[in-house]
VMD Tcl script that draws the C-alpha trace (Angstrom):
set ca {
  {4.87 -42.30 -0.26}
  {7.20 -40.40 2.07}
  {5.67 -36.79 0.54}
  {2.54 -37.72 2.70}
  {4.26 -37.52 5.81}
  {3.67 -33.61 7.26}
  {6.24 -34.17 10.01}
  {8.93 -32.00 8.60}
  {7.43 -29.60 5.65}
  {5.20 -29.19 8.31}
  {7.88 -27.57 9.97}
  {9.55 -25.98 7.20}
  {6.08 -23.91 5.92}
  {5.58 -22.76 10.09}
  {9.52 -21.48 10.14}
  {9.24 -20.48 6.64}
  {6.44 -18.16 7.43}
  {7.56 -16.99 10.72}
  {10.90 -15.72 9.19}
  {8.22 -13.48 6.44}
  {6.18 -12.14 9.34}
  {8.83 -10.87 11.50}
  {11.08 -9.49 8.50}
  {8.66 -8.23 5.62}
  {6.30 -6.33 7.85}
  {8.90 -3.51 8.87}
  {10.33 -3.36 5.62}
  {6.85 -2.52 4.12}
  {5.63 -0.19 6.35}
  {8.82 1.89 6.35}
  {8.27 2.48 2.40}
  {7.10 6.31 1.51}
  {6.35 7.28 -1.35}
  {8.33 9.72 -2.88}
  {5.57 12.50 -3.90}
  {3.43 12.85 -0.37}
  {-0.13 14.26 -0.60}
  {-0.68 17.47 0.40}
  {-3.97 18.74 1.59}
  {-5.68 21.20 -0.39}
  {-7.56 24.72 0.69}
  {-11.15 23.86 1.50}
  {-12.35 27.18 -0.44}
  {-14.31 26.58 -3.63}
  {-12.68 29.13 -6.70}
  {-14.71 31.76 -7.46}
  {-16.58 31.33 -10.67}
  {-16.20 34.52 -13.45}
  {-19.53 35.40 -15.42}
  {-17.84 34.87 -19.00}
  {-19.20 38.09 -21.25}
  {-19.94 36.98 -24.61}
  {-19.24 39.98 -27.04}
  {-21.10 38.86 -29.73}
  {-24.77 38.53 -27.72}
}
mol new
graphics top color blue
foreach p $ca { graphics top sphere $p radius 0.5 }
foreach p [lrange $ca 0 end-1] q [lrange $ca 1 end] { graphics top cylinder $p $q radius 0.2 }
display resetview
């Protein structure tokens, strides 16, 4: 059963893998996303007392 023998997918699946890591890894971390989050103001809004006319 020659599918037993590691010898060269062995190979194959180390190469294979060491061609992702060195090539995906830039290409992923130079994405951005096209709307960037922007910090907000840490002051709370100011509450208004609602008047009720009616009451």
């Amino acid at each position: 059963m020659p599918q037993l023998n590691p010898a060269p997918w062995l190979a194959i699946f180390v190469f294979t893998w060491a061609a992702f890591l060195t090539i995906l890894p830039p290409k992923v971390m130079a994405h951005r996303f096209p709307n960037e989050p922007t910090l907000h103001s840490t002051e709370s809004p100011t509450m208004e007392v609602w008047n009720w006319p009616w009451h």
